[in-house]
C-alpha positions in Angstrom: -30.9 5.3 19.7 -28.2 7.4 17.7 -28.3 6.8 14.1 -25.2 6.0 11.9 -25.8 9.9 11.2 -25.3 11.0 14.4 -22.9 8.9 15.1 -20.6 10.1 11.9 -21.5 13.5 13.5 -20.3 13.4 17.1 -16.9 10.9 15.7 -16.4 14.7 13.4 -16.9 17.4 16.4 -14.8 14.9 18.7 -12.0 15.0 15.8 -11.9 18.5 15.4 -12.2 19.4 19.0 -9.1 16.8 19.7 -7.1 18.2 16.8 -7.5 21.5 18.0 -5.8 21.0 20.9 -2.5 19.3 18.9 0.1 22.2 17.3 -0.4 21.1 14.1 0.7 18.6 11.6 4.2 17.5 13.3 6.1 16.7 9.9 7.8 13.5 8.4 11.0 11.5 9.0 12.5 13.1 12.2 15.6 10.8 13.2 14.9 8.0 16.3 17.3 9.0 19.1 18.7 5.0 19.3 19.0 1.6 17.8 17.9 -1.1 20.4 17.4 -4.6 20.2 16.1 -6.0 17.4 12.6 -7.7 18.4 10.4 -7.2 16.3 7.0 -7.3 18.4 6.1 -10.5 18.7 7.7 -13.9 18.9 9.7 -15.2 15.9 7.9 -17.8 13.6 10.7 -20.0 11.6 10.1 -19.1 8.4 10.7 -21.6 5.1 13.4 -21.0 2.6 13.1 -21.1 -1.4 15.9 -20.8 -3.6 15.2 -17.3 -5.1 16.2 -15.4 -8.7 16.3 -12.0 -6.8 18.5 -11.6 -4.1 17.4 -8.0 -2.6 17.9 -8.2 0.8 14.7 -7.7 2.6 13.9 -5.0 5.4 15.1 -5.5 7.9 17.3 -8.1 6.6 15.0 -11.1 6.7 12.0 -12.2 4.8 9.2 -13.4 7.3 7.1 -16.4 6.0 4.5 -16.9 8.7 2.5 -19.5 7.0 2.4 -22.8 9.1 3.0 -26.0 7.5 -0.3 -28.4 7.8 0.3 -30.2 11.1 1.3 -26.7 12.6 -1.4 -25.4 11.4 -3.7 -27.9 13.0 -1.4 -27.3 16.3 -2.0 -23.3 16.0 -5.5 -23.5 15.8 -6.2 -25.8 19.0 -7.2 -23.7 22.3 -8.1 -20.4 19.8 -10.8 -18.9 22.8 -12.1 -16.9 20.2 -13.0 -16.6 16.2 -12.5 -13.2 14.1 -14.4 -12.3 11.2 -11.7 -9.9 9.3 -12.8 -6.6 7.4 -11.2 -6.6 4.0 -9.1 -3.9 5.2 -7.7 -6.2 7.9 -7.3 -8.9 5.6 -4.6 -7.4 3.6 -2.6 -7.2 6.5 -3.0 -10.5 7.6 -2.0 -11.8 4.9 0.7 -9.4 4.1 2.2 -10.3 7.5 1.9 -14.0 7.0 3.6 -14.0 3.6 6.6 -12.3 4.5 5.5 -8.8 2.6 5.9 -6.8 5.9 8.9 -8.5 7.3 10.5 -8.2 9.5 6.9 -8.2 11.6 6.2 -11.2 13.4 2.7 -9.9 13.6 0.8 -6.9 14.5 3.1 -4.1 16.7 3.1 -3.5 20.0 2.0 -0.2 21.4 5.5 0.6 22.3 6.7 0.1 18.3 3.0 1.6 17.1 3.3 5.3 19.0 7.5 5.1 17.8 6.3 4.5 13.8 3.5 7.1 14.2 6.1 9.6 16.0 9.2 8.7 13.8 8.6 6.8 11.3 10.7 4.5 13.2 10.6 1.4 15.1 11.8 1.0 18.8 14.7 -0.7 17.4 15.2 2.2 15.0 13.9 0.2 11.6 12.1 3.0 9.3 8.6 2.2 8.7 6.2 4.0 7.0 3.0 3.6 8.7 1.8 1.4 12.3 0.3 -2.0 11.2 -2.1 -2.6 14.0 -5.1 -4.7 14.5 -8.1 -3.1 15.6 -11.1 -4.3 17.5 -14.3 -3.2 19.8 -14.5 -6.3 21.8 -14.6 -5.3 25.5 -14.0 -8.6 26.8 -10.6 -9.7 24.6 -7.5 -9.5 26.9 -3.9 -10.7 26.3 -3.4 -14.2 26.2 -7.0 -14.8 24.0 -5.4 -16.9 21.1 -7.7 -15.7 18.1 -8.7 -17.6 15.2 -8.9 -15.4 12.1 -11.4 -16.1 9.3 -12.0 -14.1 6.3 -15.4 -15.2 4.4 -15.4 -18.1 6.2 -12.2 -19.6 5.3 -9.5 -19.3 8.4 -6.4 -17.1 7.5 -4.6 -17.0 10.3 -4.4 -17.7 14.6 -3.1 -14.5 17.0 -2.0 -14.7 20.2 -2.8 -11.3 21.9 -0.1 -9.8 24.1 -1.6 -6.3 24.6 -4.7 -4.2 24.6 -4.7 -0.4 24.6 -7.1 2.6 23.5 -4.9 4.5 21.1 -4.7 8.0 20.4 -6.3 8.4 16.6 -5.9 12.0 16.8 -2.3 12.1 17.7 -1.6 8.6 15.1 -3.5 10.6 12.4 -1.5 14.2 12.3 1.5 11.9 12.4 0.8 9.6 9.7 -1.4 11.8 7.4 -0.6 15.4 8.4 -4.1 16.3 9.2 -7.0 14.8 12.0 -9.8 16.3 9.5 -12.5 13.9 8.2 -12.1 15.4 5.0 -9.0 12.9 4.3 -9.9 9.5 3.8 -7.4 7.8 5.6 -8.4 9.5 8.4 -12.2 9.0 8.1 -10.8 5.4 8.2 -9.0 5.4 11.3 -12.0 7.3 12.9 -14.8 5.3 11.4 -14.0 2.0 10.6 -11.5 1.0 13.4 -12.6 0.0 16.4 -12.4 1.2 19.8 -9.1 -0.5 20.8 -5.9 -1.8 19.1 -3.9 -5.7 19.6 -1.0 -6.7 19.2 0.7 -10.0 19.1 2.5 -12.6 16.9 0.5 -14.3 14.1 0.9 -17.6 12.0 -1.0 -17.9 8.9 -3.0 -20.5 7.8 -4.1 -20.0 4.3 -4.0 -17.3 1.7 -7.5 -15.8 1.1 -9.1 -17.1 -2.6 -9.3 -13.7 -4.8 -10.6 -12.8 -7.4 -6.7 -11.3 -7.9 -4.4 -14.3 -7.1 -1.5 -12.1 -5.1 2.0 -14.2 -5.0 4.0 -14.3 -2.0 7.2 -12.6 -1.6 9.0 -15.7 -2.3 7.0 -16.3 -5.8 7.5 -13.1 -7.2 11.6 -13.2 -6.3 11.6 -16.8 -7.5 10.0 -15.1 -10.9 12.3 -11.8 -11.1 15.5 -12.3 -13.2 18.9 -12.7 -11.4 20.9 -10.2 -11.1 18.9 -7.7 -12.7 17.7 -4.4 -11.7 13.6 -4.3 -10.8 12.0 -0.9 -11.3 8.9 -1.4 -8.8 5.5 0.3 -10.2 2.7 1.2 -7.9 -0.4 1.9 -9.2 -4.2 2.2 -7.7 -5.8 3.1 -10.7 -6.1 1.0 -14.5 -3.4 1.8 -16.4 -3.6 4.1 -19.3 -1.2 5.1 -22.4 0.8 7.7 -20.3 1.5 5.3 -16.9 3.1 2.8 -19.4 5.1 5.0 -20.9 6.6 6.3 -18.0 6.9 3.1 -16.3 8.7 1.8 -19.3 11.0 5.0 -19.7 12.3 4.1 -16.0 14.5 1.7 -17.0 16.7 4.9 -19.0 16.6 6.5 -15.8 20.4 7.2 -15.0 20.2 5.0 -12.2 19.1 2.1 -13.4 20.5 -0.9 -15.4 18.8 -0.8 -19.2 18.8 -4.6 -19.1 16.5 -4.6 -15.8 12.8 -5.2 -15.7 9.7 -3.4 -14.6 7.5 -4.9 -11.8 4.1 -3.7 -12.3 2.7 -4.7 -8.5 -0.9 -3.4 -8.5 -2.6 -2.9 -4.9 -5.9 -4.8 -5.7 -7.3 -4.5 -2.1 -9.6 -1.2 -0.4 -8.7 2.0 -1.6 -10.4 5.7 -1.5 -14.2 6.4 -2.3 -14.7 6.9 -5.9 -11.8 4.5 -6.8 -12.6 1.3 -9.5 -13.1 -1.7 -7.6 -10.3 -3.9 -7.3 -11.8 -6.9 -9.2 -11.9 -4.6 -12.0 -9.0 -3.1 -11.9 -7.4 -6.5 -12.0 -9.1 -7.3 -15.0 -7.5 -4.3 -16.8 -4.4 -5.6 -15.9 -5.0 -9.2 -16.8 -6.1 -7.9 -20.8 -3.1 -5.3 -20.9 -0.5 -7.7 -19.8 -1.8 -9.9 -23.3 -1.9 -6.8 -25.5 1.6 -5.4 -24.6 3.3 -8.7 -24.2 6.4 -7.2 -23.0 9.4 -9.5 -21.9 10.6 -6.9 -19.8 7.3 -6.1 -17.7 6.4 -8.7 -15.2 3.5 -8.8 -13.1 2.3 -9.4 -9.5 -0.7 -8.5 -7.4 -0.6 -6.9 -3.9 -3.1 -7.7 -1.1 -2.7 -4.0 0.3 -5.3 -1.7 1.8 -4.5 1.8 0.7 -3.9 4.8 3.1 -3.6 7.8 0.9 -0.9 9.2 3.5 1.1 10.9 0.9 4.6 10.7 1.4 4.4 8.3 4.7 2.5 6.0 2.5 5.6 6.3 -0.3 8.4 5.2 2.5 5.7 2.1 3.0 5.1 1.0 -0.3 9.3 1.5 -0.8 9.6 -0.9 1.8 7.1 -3.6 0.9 8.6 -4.1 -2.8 11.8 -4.6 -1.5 10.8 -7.5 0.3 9.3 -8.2 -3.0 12.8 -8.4 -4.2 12.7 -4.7 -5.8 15.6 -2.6 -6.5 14.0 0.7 -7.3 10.9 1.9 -6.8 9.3 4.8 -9.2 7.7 7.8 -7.2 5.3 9.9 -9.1 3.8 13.0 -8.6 1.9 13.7 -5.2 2.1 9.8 -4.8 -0.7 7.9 -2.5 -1.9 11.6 -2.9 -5.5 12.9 -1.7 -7.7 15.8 -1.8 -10.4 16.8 0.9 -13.4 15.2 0.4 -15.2 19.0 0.7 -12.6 21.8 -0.7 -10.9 19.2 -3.2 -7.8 20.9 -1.6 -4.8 18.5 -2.0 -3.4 17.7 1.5 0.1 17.2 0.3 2.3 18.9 -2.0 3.3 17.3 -5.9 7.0 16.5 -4.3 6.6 15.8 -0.6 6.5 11.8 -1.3 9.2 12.4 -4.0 11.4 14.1 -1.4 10.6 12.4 1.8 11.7 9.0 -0.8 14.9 10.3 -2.1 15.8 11.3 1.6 15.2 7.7 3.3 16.4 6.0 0.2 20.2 4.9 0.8 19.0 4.2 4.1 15.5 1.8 2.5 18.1 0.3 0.4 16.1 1.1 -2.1 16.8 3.4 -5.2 13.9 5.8 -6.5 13.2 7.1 -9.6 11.2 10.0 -10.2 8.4 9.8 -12.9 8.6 11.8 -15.5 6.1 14.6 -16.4 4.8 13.7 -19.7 2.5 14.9 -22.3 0.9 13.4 -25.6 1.4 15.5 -29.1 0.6 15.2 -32.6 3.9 15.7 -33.8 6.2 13.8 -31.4 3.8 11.4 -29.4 4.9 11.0 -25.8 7.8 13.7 -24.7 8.1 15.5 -21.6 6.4 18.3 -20.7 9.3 20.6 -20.9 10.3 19.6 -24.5 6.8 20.4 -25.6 7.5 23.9 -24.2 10.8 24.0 -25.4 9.9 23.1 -29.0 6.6 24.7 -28.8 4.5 21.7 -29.2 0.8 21.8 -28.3 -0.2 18.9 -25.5 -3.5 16.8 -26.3 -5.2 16.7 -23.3 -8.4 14.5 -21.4 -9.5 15.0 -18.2 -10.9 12.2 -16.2 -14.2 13.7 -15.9 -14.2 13.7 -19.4 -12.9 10.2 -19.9 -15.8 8.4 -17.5 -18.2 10.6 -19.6 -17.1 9.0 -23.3 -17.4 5.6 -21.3 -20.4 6.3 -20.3 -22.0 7.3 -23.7 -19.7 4.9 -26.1 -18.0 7.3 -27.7 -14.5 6.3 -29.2 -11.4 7.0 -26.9 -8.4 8.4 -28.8 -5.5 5.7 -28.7 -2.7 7.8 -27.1 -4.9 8.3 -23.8 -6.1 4.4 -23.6 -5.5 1.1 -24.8 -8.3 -0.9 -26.1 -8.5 -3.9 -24.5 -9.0 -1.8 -21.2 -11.8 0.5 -22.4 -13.6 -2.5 -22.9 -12.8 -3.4 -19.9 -14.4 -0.1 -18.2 -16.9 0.1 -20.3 -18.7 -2.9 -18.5 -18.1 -1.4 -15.2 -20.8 0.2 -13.1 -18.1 2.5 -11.1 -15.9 3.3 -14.0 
């Protein structure tokens, strides 16, 4: 029988031979020809309504809640023909869906509103979205009209009613969504290794929120929490937060564009990311003993139950539109955003400002504002300034390079202040992947 070995093998030549055949990488944001109806998918579920501080308007124009109330829930689950144990990967989404953070889904798209996002970016209906949110599975037997009962670690999530079955096209989904079919990006190794076969779709109602290690408040919460009428600078991060990410997070709210009595949402994704990344149990730990030792009134913080993609600047227009159901105003796009390299050349696949770009040029339509991160550096003389006034007053930049940083972890050594804050070094210093 083949081994895992061989089978990563032939799932590489069949890429490459498939990808061959395609012209190439077929862009970003290319306009849908019409706005249709606007179903979204799958059959609406009612959602509840909470009185909330932020009053954003979400995608789409309404916020989702899935979750059933206990004696629907009891309803839902009756005549589920079968039980699905769900990868973490797929339990983000769930949950996402059910919570209202990718409204206005009713649950996972159809093929029809799947090949229109990877194509356009766009639903059938015309709505911009970043990337397809599909479920995936290798079960020969499923058809439409199973009635799946989701579990995740043995607790149940969520009940879907499947309304189609189809075997995708990951080649053509991949040089749409990431710009590349090679297994040397991850989100692609992904799609081609950890997917299965076929792809469902149908409406979903949730059951319960997951138990985390990283409690992640609904849509709802977080707006509930977010001060009224104030501008909310969204910050996306993968990665612990170091002395440079605050300052620029905190120096967003003197962009031009934004209010300078608004906040800063610091919305961590906490779920699967890239090889190599901290796990996200530690990474929520860092932000746990940051948010005590920086005590700022105008940061709040939230966790997000999202699996990342590394698709660049598709991944950006995503991420954009998830805050904003979050109640966000503007959302902060850093350099070569959800950004990877391949995993043999260490070539980027994207350039520093194609997420910056692709942002600014969906923004008015997103309804969402962005904000370009500054490019700072650390000196002696000035602290934190941008790279440019460095140049301009001839100012040397201190400078440590990851590599450099894991290796002082690793060995104890003291980390200089204007790189790290304590309370997270400690942090990383206790963890076996820092």
């Amino acid at each position: 029988p083949a081994t895992a070995t061989d089978l990563r093998a032939m799932a590489k030549l069949v890429f490459a031979l498939l990808a061959a055949s395609l012209p190439g990488a077929l862009g970003f944001g290319r306009v849908a020809t019409s706005r249709v109806s606007s179903v979204r998918s799958a059959v609406a579920v009612a959602p509840s309504h909470v009185a909330m501080a932020s009053t954003t308007a979400p995608h789409g124009g309404k916020l989702s809640n899935l979750m059933a109330s206990a004696g629907a829930a009891l309803a839902a689950k009756a005549g589920c023909t079968k039980t699905v144990e769900l990868t973490d990967r797929q339990s983000c989404d769930v949950e996402l869906l059910s919570v209202g953070g990718l409204s206005p889904l009713q649950g996972f798209m159809s093929q029809a509103d799947y090949e229109s996002v990877h194509k356009t970016n766009r639903m059938t209906d015309g709505l911009l979205f970043g990337l397809p949110i599909v479920m995936d599975t290798n079960d020969e037997k499923m058809q439409p009209g199973d009635k799946l009962l989701m579990t995740y670690k043995g607790k149940n999530m969520a009940v879907m009613t499947v309304t189609e079955k189809w075997f995708p096209d990951k080649v053509r989904e991949c040089v749409n969504c990431y710009g590349t079919a090679s297994l040397e990006h991850p989100g692609v190794r992904m799609v081609a290794m950890e997917r299965g076969k076929y792809y469902i779709a149908g409406p979903i109602v949730g059951l319960a929120q997951p138990v985390r290690d990283f409690p992640c408040l609904t849509p709802e919460q977080v707006r509930a929490a977010l001060p009224e009428g104030k501008d909310v600078v969204a910050f996306q991060c993968r990665n612990p937060i170091h002395r440079a990410h605050y300052e620029l997070f905190m120096r967003a709210l003197t962009a031009e564009n934004v209010d300078p009595t608004g906040v800063v949402l610091v919305h961590p994704t906490c779920g699967p990311t890239q090889e190599g990344d901290i796990d996200g149990v530690t990474r929520y730990k860092t932000y746990e003993v940051l948010k005590v030792e920086t005590a700022n009134p105008q940061i709040e913080w939230a966790y997000l139950p999202y699996s990342m993609h590394m698709a660049g600047p598709r991944e950006a227009m995503q991420h954009m539109i998830i805050r904003k159901n979050y109640g966000c105003t503007h959302f902060i796009i850093g350099r070569d955003m959800a950004g990877s390299k391949s995993s043999i050349t260490e070539e980027d696949f994207y350039g520093p400002y194609d997420a910056q770009d692709f942002a600014n040029a969906n923004s008015e339509e997103l309804g969402v504002k962005t904000v370009p991160s500054l490019n700072l550096v650390y000196t002696a003389e000035k602290g934190y300034i941008t790279a440019d006034e460095a140049k301009t007053e001839s100012l040397k930049p201190l400078k440590l390079s990851g590599t450099e940083f894991r290796r002082m972890l690793r060995a104890g050594e003291d980390i200089p202040e204007w790189f790290a804050f304590k309370s997270v070094v400690e942090v990383l210093r206790n963890c076996e992947n820092a």
